[in-house]
N, C-alpha and C positions, 0 to 999 in steps of 0.2 A: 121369373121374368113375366110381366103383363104383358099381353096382346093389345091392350088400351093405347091411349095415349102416348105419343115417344116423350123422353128426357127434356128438359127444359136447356141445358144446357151439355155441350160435347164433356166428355172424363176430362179432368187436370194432366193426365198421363200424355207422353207422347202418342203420338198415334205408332198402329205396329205396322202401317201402311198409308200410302198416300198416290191417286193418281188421279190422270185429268180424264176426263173420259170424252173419247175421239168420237170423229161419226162414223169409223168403220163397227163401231159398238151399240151401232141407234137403229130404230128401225125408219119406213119414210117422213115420220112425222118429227123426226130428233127427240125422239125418247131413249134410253139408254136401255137393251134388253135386258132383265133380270137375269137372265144368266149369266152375264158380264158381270153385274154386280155380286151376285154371290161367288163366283170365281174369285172377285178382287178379296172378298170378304175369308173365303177360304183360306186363301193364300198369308192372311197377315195372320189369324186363328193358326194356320201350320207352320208359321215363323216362330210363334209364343212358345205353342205346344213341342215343336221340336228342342228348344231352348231349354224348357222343363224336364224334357221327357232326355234332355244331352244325346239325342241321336233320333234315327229313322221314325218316322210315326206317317200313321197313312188315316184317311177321315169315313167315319163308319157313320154318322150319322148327321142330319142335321135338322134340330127340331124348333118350334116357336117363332116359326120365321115369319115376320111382320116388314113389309113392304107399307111407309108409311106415305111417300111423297114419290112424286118421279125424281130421276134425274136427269138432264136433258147434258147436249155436247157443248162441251169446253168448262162443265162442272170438275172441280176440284175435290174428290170423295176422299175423306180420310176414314181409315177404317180402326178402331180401340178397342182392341180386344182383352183379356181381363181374364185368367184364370179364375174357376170356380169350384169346382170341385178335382181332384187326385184323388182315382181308384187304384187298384190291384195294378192294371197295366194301362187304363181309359186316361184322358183328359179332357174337362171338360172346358168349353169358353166360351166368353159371351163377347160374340161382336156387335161391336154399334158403327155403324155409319153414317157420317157426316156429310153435306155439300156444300160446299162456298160457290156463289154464282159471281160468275162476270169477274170485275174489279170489287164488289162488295164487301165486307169482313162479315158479313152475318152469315154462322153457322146453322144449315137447315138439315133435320132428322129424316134421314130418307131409309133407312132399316133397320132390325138387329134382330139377332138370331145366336141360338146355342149349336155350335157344334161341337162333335165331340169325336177326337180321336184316341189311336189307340200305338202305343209305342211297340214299336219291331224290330225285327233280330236280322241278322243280313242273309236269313232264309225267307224272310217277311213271315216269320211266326210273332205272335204276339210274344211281348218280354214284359218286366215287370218293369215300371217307372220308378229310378232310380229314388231315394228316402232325399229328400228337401224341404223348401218353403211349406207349411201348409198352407194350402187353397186356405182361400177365404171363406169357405163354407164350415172347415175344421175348428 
C-alpha cells in the first residue's frame, strides 16, 4: 500500500461500515478527531476479520496509516475493508475510507490503513485461523 496519493475511486464492494460523523466527534473547528476515525475504521477491519477468522479476534497492530483529507460533521464515512493477507493465526486488511459531504454523491478519500489482527480462543490466547478463502495476496 502507497503512502502517496489515495485511490481515484471507493472499492466496487460494499462498504464493511458506514457512519455520519456528529460533532460530539469534532474538535472546536468541526474537524472530525482522528481517533474517531480510526475507531470507525477498526471496527469495520474487525467485522471482516472476525468473519474470516469465524470467531473472537482482537487488533495487534496498525500500520501505513495515511490520513489524506479532513472530515468535517454531518460527513457520511464509509469504511471498505479487503482482506490481504492469512497467517498462522494474523489477519491482515486494508481499510480505505470514503466521505460523501452534504447532499453531494461525490466520493472523497480521507484514509487508509493496514490493520492486522489476530484470532483468539475464549482464553484470549491466540488460535489458529480457521483453512478458507485465500487472501488475496496467496
Amino acid at each position: 500500500m502507497s503512502a502517496s496519493e489515495p485511490t481515484i475511486a471507493p472499492p466496487q464492494s460494499e462498504p464493511a461500515l458506514r457512519a455520519i460523523a456528529m460533532p460530539a466527534d469534532a474538535n472546536p473547528h468541526g474537524d472530525i478527531f482522528g481517533g474517531w476515525l480510526l475507531s470507525q475504521m477498526d471496527l469495520a477491519g474487525g467485522t471482516v476479520a472476525t468473519r474470516r477468522a469465524k470467531g473472537r479476534v482482537v487488533t495487534v497492530a496498525i500500520t501505513a496509516m495515511t490520513f489524506h483529507r479532513p472530515v468535517f460533521v454531518g460527513d457520511e464515512v464509509s469504511c471498505y475493508a479487503e482482506i490481504v493477507k492469512v497467517g498462522r493465526t494474523s489477519i491482515a486488511v486494508k481499510i480505505e475510507s470514503w466521505a460523501r459531504r452534504g447532499r453531494g454523491e461525490e466520493k472523497i478519500a480521507v484514509t487508509e490503513g493496514l490493520f492486522t489482527y489476530v484470532a483468539v480462543d475464549s482464553e484470549r490466547r491466540p488460535c489458529p485461523v480457521p483453512e478458507g478463502q485465500p487472501s488475496r495476496a496467496d
